[in-house]
VEXDREN-2710 file (C-alpha; in Angstrom, 1 decimal):
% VEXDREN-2710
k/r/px/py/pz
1/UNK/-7.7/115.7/-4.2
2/UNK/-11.2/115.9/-3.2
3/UNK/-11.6/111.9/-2.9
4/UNK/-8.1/112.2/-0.8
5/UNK/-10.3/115.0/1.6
6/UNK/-13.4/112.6/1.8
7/UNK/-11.5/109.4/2.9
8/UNK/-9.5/111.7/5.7
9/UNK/-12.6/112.7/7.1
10/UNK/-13.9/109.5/7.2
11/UNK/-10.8/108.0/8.6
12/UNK/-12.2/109.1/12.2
13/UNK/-11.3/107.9/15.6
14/UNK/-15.1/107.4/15.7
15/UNK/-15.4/105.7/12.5
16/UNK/-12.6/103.4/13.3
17/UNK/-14.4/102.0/16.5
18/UNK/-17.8/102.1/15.0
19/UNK/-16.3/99.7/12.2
20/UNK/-14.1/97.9/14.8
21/UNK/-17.1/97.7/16.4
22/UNK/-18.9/96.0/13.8
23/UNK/-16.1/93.8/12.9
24/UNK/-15.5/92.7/16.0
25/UNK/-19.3/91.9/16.3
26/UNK/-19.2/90.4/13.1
27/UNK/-16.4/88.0/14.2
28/UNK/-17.7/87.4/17.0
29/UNK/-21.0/85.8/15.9
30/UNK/-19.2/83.8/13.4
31/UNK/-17.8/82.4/16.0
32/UNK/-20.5/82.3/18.3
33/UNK/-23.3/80.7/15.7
34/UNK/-21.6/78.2/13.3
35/UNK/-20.4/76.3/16.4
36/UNK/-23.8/77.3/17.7
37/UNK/-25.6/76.0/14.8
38/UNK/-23.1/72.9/14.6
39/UNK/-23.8/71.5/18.2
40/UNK/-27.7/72.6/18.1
41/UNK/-28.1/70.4/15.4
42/UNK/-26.3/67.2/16.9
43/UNK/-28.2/67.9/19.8
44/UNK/-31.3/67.9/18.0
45/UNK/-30.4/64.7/16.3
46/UNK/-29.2/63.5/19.0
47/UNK/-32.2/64.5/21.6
48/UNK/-34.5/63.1/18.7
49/UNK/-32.4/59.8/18.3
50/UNK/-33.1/59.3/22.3
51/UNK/-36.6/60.1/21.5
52/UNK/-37.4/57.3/19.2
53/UNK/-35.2/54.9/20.8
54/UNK/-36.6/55.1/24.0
55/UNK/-40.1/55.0/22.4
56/UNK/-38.7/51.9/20.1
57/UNK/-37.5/49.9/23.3
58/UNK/-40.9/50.9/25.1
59/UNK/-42.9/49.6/22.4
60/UNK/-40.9/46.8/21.3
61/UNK/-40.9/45.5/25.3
62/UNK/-45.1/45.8/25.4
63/UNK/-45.5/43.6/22.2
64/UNK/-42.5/41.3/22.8
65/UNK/-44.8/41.1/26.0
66/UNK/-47.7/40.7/24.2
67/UNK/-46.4/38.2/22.0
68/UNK/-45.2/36.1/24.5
69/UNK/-48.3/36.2/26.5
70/UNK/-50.5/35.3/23.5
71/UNK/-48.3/31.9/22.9
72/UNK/-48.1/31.3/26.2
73/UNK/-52.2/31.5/26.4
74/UNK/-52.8/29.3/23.8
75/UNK/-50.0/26.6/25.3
76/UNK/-51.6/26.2/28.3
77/UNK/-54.9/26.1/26.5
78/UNK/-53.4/22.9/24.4
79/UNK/-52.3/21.4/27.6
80/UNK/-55.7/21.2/29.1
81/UNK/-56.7/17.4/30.2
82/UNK/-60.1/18.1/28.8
83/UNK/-58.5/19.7/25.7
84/UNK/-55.9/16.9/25.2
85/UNK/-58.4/14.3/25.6
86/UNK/-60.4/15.4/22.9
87/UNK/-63.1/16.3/25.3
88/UNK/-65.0/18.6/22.3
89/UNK/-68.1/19.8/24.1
90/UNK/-66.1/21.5/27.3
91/UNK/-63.1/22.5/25.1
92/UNK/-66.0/24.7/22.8
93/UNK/-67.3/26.3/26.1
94/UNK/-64.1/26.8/27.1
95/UNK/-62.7/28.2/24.1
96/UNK/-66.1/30.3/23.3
97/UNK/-65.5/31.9/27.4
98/UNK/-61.4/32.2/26.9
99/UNK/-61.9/33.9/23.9
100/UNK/-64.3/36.8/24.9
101/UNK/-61.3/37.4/28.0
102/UNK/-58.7/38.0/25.2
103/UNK/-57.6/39.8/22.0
104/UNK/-58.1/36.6/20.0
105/UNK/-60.8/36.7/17.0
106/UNK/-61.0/33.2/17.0
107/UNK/-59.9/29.9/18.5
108/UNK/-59.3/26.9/16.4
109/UNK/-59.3/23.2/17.9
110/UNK/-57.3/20.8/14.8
111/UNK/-57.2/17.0/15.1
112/UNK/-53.9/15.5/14.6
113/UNK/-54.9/14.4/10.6
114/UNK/-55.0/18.8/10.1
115/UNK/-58.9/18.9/10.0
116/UNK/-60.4/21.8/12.1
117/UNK/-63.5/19.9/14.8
118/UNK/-64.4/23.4/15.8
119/UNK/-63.6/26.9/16.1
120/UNK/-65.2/29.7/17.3
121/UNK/-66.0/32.0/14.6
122/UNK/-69.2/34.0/14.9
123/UNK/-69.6/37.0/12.4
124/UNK/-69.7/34.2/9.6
125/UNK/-72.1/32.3/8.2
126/UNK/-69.8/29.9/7.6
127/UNK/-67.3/28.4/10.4
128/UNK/-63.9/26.5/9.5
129/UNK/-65.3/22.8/10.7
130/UNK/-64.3/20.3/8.5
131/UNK/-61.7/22.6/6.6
132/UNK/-58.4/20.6/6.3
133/UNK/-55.2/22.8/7.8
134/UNK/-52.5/20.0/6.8
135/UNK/-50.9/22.2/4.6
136/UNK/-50.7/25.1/7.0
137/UNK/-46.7/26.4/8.1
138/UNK/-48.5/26.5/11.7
139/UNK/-49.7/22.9/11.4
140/UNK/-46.4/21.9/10.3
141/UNK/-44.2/23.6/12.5
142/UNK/-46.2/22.3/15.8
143/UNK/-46.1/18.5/14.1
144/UNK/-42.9/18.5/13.3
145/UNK/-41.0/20.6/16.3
146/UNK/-43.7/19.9/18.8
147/UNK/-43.1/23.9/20.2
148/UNK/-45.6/26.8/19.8
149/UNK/-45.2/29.0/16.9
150/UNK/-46.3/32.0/16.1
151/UNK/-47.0/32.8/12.2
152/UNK/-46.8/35.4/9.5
153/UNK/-49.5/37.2/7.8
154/UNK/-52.0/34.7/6.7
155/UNK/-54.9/34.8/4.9
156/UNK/-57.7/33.0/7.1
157/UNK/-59.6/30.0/4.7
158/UNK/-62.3/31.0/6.6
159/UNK/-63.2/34.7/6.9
160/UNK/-60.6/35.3/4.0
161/UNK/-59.1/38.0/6.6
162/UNK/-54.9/38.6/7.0
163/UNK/-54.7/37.7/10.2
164/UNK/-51.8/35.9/13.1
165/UNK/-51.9/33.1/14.0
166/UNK/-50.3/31.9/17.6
167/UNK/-50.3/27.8/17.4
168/UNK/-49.3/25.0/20.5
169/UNK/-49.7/21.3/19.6
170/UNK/-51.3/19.2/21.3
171/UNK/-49.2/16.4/23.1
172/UNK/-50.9/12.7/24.6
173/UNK/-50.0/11.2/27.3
174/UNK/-46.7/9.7/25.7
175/UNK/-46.1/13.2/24.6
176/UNK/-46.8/12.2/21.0
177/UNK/-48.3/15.1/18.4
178/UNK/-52.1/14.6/18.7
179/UNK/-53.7/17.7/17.4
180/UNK/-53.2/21.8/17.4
181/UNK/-54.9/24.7/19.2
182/UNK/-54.6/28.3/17.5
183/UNK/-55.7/31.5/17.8
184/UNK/-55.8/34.1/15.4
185/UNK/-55.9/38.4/15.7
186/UNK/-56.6/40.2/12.9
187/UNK/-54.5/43.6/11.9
188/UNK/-57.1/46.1/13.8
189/UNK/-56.4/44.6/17.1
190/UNK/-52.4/44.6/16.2
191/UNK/-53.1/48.3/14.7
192/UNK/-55.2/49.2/17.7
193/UNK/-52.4/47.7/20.4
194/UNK/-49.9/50.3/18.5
195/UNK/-51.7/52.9/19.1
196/UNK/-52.7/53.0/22.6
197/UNK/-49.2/52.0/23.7
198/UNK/-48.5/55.2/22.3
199/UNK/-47.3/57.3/25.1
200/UNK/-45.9/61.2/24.8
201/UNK/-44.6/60.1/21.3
202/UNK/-45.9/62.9/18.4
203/UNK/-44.8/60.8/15.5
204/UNK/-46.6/57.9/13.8
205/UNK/-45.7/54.1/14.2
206/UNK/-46.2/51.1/12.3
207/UNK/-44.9/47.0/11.7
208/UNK/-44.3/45.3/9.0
209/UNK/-43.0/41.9/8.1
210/UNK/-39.7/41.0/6.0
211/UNK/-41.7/40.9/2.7
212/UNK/-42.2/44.6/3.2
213/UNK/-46.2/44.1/4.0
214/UNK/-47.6/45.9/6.8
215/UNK/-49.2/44.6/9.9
216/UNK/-50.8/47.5/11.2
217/UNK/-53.2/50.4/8.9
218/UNK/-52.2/53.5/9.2
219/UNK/-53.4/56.7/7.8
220/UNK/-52.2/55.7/4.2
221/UNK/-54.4/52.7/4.6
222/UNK/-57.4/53.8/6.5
223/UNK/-59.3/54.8/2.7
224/UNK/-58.8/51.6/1.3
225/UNK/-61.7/49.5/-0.2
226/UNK/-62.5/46.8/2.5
227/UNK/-63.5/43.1/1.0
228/UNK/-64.2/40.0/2.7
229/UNK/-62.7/37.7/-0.7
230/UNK/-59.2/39.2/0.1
231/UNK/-56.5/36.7/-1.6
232/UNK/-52.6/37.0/-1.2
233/UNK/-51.9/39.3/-5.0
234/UNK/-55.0/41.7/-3.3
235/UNK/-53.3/41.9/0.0
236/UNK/-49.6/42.5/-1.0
237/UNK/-50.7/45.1/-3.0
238/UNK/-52.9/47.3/-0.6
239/UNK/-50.8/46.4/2.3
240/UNK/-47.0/46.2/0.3
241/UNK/-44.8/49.4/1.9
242/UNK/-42.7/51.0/-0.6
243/UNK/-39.2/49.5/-1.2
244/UNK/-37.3/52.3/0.0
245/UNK/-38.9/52.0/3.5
246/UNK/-38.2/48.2/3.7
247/UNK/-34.6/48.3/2.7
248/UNK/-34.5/51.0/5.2
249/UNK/-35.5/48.6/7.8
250/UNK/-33.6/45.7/7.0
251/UNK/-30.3/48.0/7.0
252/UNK/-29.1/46.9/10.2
253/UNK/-25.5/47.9/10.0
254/UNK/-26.5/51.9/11.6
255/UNK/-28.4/52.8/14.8
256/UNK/-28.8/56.4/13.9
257/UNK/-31.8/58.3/11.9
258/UNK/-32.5/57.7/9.0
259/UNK/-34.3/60.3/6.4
260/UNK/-36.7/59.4/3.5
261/UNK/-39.9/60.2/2.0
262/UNK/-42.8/58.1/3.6
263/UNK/-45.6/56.8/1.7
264/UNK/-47.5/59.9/1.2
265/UNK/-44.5/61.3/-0.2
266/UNK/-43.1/63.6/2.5
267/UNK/-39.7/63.6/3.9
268/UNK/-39.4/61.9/7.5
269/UNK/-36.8/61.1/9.9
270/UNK/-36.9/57.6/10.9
271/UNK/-35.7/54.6/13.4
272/UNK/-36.7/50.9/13.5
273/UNK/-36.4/48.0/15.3
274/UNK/-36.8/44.6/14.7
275/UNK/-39.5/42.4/16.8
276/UNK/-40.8/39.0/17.2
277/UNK/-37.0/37.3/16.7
278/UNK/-36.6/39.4/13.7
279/UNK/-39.3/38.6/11.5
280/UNK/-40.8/41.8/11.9
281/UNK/-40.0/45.6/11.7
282/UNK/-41.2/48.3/14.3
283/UNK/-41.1/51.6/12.5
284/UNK/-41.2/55.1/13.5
285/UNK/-41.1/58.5/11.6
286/UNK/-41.4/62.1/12.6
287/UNK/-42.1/64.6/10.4
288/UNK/-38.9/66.5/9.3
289/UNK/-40.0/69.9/9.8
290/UNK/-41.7/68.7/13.2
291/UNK/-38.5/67.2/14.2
292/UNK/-36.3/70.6/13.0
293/UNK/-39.4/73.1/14.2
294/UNK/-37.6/73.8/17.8
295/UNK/-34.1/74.4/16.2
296/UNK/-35.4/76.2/13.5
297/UNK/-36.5/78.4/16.0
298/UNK/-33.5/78.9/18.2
299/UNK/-31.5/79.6/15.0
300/UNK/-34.0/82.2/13.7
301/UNK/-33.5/84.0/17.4
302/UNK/-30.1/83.5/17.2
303/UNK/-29.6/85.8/14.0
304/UNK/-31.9/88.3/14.9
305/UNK/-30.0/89.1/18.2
306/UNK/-26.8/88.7/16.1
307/UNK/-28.2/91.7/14.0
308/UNK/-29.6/93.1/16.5
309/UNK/-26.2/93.0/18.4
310/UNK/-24.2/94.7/15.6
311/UNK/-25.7/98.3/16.4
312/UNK/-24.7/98.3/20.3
313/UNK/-21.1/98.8/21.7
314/UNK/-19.1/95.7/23.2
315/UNK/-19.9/96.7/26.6
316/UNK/-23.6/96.8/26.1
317/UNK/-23.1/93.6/24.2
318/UNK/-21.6/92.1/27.6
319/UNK/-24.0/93.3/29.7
320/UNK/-26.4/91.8/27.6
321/UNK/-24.9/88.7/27.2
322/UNK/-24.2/88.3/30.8
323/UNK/-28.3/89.3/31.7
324/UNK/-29.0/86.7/29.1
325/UNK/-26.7/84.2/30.0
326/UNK/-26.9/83.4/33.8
327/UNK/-31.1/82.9/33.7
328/UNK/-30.2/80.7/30.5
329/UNK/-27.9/78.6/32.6
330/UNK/-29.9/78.4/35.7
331/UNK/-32.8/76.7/33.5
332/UNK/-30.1/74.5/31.4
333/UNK/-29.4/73.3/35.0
334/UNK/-33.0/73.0/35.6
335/UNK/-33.7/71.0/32.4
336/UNK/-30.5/68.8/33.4
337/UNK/-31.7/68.0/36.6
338/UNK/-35.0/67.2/35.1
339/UNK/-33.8/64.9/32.4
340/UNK/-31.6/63.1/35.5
341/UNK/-35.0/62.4/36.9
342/UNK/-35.0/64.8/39.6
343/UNK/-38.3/65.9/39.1
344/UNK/-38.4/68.2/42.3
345/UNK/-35.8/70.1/41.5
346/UNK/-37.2/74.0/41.7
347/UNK/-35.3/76.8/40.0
348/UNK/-35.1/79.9/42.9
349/UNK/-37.0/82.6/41.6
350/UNK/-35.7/85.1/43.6
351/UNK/-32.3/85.2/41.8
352/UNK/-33.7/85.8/38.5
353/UNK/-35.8/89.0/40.0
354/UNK/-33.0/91.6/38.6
355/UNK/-33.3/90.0/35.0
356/UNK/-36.3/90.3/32.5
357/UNK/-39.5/89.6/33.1
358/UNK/-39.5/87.0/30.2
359/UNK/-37.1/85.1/31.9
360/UNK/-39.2/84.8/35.1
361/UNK/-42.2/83.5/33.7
362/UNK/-40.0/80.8/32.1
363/UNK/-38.6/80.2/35.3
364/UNK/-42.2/80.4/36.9
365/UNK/-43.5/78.0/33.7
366/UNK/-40.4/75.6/34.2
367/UNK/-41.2/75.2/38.2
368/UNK/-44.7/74.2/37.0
369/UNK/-43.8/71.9/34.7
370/UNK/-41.2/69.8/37.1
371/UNK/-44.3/69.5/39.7
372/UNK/-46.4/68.1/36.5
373/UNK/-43.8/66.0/35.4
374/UNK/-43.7/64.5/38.3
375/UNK/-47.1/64.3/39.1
376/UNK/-47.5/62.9/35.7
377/UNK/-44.8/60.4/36.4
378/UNK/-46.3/59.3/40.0
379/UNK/-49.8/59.0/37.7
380/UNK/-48.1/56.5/34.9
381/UNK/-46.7/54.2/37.8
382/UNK/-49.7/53.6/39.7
383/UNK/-51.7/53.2/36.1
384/UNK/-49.2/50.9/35.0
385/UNK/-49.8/48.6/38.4
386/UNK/-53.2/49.2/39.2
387/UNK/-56.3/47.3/38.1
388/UNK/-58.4/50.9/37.4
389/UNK/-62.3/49.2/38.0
390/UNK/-61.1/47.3/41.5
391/UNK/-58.1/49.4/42.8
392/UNK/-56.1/46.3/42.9
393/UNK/-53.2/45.7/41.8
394/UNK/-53.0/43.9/38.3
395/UNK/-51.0/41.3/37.3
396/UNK/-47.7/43.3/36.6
397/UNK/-47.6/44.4/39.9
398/UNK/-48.0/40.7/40.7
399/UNK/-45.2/39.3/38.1
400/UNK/-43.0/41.9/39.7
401/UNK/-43.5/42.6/43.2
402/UNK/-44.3/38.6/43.7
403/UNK/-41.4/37.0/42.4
404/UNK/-39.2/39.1/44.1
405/UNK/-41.4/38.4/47.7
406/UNK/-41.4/34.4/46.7
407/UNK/-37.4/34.6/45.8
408/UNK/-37.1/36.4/49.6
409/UNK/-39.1/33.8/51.3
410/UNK/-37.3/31.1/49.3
411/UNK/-33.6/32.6/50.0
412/UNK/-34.9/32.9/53.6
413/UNK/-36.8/29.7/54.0
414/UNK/-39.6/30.7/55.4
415/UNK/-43.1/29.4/53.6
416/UNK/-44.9/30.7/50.9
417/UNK/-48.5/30.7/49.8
418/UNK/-51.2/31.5/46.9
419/UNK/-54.7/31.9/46.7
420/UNK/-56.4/32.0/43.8
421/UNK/-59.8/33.5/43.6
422/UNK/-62.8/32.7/40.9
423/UNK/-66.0/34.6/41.1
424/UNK/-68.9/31.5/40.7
425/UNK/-70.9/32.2/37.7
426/UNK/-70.0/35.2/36.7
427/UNK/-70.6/34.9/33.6
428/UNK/-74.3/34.3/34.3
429/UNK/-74.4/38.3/36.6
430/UNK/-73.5/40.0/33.5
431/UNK/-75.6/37.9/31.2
432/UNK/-78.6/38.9/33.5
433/UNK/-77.7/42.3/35.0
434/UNK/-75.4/43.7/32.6
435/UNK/-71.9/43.9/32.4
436/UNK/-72.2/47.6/34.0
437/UNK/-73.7/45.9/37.5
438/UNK/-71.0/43.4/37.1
439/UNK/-68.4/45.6/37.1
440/UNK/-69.8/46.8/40.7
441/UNK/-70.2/43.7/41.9
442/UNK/-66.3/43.0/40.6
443/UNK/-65.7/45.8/43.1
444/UNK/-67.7/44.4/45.7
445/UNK/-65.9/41.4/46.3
446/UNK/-62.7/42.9/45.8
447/UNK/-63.3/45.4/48.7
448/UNK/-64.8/41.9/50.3
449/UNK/-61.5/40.7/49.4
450/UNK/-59.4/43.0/50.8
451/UNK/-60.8/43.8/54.3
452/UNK/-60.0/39.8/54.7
453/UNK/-56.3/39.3/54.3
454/UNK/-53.2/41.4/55.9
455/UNK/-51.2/44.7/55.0
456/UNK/-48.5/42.4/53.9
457/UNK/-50.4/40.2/51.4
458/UNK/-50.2/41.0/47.7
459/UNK/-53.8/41.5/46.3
460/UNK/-54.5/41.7/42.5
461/UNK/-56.7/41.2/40.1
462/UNK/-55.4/38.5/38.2
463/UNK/-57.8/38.8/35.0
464/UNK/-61.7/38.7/34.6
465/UNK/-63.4/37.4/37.3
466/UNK/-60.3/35.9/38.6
467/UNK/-57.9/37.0/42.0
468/UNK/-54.8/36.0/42.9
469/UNK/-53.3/36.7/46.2
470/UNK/-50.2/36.1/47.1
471/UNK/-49.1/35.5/50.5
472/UNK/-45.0/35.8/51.9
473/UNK/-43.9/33.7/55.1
474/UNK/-47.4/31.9/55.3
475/UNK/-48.1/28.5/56.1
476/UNK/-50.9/26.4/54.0
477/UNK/-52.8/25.9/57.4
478/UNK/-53.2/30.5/57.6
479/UNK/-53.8/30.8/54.4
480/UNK/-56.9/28.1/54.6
481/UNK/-57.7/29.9/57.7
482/UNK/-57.8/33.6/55.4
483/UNK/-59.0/31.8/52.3
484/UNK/-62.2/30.7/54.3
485/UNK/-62.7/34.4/55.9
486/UNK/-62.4/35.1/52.6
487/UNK/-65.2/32.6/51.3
488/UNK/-67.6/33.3/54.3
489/UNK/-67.2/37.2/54.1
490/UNK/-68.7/36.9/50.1
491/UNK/-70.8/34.2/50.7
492/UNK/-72.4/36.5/53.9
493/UNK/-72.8/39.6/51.8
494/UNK/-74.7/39.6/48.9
495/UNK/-74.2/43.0/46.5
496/UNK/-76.9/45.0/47.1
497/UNK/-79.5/46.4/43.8
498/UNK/-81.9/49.1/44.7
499/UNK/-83.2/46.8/47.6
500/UNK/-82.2/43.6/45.0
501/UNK/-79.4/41.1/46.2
502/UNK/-77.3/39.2/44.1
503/UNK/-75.9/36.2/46.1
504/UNK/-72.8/35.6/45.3
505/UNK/-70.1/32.7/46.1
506/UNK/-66.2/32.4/45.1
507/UNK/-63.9/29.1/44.6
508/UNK/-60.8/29.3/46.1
509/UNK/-57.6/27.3/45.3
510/UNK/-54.8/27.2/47.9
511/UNK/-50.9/26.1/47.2
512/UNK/-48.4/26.4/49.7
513/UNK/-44.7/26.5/48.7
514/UNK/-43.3/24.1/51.0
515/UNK/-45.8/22.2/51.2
516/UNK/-45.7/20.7/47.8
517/UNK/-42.1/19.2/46.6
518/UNK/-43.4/20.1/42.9
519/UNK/-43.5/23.8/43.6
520/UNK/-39.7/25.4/43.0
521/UNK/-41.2/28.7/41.0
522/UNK/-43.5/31.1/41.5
523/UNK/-45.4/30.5/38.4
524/UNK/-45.5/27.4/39.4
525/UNK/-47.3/28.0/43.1
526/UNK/-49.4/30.3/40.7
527/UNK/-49.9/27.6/38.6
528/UNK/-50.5/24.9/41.2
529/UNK/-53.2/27.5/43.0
530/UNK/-54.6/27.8/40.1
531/UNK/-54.9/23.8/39.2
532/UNK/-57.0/23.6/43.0
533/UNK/-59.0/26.6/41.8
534/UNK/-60.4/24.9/39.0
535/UNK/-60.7/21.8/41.3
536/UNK/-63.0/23.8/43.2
537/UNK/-65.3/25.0/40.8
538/UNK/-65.4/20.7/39.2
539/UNK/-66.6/20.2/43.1
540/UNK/-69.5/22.2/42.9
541/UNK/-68.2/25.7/43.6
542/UNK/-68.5/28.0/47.1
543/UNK/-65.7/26.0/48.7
544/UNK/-62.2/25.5/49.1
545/UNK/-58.9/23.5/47.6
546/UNK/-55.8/22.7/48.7
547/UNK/-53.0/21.8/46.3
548/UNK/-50.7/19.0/47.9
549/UNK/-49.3/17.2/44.5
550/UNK/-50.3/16.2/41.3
551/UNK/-52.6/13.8/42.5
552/UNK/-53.6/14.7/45.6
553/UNK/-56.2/17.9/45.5
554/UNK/-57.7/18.2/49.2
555/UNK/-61.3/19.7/49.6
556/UNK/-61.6/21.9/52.6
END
């Protein structure tokens, strides 16, 4: 009887709504945070999955890039008259100057029997001349396909070093295998490329060939012994990844994440990408909890209100939800916007006035961070096209914006010309001044440079000492009229010391698009500008060439 009294009383109109109350709370967020939790965490993967990609395709273009620029380097290097002819004293000079432009250790000049005749190894006592490279792949490959390759690890005979290897054969006259020119870079400059690519990206990267063995050192690698008697057991086994990682990367058949323990034994998400026509792996990895940290976050928030939520009636629970869930929206809209690339876009603040004061400073923060986003952005661009020490344009811009301009002029028939632009003995002005005053007087005759030529000429930096411009719906007869204003203007003012003038003098070489019936490309009216340039500088410097053909260079 007195259990029957108890349960009556309890049995209250007010009891009945408090636990209907809770119930219907309870329901509610059941239904509210397992689909919650669900979608956060695809979105998660998913926003993470972008991440890496995008940071994948961005790194895989810039050594693709590399790659191919490397190769191409060293062909054109083997395709030198002086080189093909065996001329050994100017190819060493060459090759010594080339290399001290580039990211190659070394440069390797091999006769057609595979003995090295020079190379241009310095932190040695010992250089490769004399050592026989018959059995090399890279020797091989060139003889036998007559193509540049581009090789594995190797270990170097000479400085006993893994290194790569870029390789072009030499070709006579009757385009018959005569010799090979290589270059080598060593795993710092390949580990030191990775990371300053690196852009945004809060992960770590590295490559590693299809034997599992890494190209790059990172962290795991940076305590290990370094010897200079490194042999190929001693290298595959401080440089061999584990085999978990490997197969990981060689498993093709998903694009998604993928989640293991790295080498020092913690648990990673990760997404690769193979490189270099597949004989090597890009690989990225994120920490797990790094990756989960922001979700992790929004779930723990998520209960807590939940709780939270179960002590207030069903209207307060609206009104809160409805406070909470317009501002939410309005910077879901913002972040949508942002993510769409409208970087402007500005959440009004004013409509967010009635809600918390949390809220507002989000908005305030989020307003902030679209301009710096988009300063940021603006910033990257002009970084990413702009020679920093002259205020040129570098040769991106050059590839991109000057192929397009040539390809108009060509669809439109009008004429098209190059200059291209060698500072005389440069070399000499750093040698004696210092590479600090040679930077200034870089920037001298670049600001020389530019007050010469028109708005609607394309000035860069090319590399070096060396300027192309490029020139749209220009006949050869202007631009040998600008390329001498150009010529005079240096040759008139000398850079100025503390009261000290350095004289200085450029070689110009001049093609013209029309003009010469061998020019259908714009690498090739670079590369014919550049063939009078170095014309130029064989004539004695401080004047001009004109590019008509193959064998007709005109002095001006």
């Amino acid at each position: 009887m007195k259990i029957l009294k108890k349960l009556q009383r309890q049995n209250t109109i007010k009891n009945q709504l408090r636990r209907g109350h809770v119930s219907i709370t309870f329901i509610i967020s059941l239904f509210i945070f397992i689909p919650t939790l669900f979608i956060e965490y695809q979105q998660t993967i998913k926003h993470q999955n972008e991440e890496m990609a995008n940071y994948l395709d961005a790194q895989t273009y810039f050594f693709e890039s590399w790659l191919t620029e490397r190769s191409r380097d060293i062909h054109t290097i083997a395709n030198l008259d002086f080189v093909r002819s065996y001329n050994y004293e100017k190819s060493q000079t060459f090759f010594q100057d080339f290399k001290e432009q580039t990211d190659f250790a070394d440069l390797i000049f091999v006769n057609k029997e595979g003995i090295i005749q020079f190379d241009t190894v310095t932190e040695y006592r010992r250089n490769g001349t004399g050592f026989d490279v018959n059995d090399r792949q890279y020797f091989q490959v060139a003889k036998e396909t007559k193509q540049p390759y581009i090789t594995d690890i190797i270990i170097s005979k000479v400085t006993k070093q893994p290194i790569i290897a870029f390789a072009s054969p030499i070709l006579n006259e009757e385009q018959q295998f005569n010799g090979v020119v290589f270059g080598t870079v060593n795993l710092l400059t390949i580990t030191q490329l990775l990371h300053e690519s690196r852009v945004g990206f809060l992960g770590h990267a590295y490559i590693l060939n299809q034997d599992g063995i890494l190209l790059t050192q990172f962290e795991s690698n940076k305590n290990k012994k370094s010897t200079n008697e490194h042999n190929e057991d001693m290298f595959r086994q401080n440089y061999m990844i584990d085999e978990h990682i490997l197969m990981a990367a060689q498993d093709q058949s998903t694009q998604s994440l993928t989640i293991y323990k790295d080498s020092k034994g913690e648990w990673v998400l990760a997404k690769n990408k193979p490189i270099n026509q597949g004989k090597w792996y890009i690989i990225s990895e994120v920490d797990i909890w790094e990756a989960y940290s922001p979700l992790i976050k929004r779930f723990v928030l998520l209960a807590v209100c939940i709780l939270l939520g179960t002590f207030y009636t069903i209207k307060i629970m609206l009104l809160i939800t409805k406070s909470i869930e317009e501002p939410i929206q309005q910077l879901l809209k913002g972040v949508g916007k942002v993510e769409q690339g409208h970087y402007d876009y500005k959440i009004n603040e004013q409509q967010l006035a009635p809600y918390a004061k949390e809220f507002q400073e989000l908005c305030s923060s989020f307003n902030e961070m679209s301009v710096k986003v988009k300063e940021d952005t603006i910033l990257l661009r002009e970084l990413s096209i702009t020679c920093q020490l002259t205020k040129l344009y570098n040769r991106r811009y050059l590839i991109e914006q000057g192929e397009h301009a040539f390809h108009e002029c060509v669809k439109e028939e009008n004429h098209c010309s190059c200059i291209a632009i060698d500072i005389d003995f440069f070399k000499k002005v750093n040698d004696t001044y210092g590479h600090l005053i040679g930077d200034e007087v870089l920037k001298h005759v670049a600001k020389l440079i530019t007050e010469s030529v028109r708005s609607i000429d394309i000035v860069t930096r090319y590399g070096g000492e060396e300027f192309v411009i490029l020139l749209p719906t220009t006949t050869l007869e202007s631009a040998e009229k600008i390329a001498e204003s150009i010529r005079k203007n240096v040759e008139d003012h000398p850079y100025n010391m503390a009261d000290q003038f350095i004289e200085i003098t450029v070689s110009i070489g001049i093609a013209e698009y029309m003009t010469a019936r061998d020019i259908s490309t714009f690498y090739e009216l670079i590369d014919r500008a550049d063939q009078a340039l170095y014309i130029a500088k064989e004539r004695g410097r401080n004047q001009l060439s004109v590019y008509v053909s193959t064998d007709n260079l005109a002095q001006r």
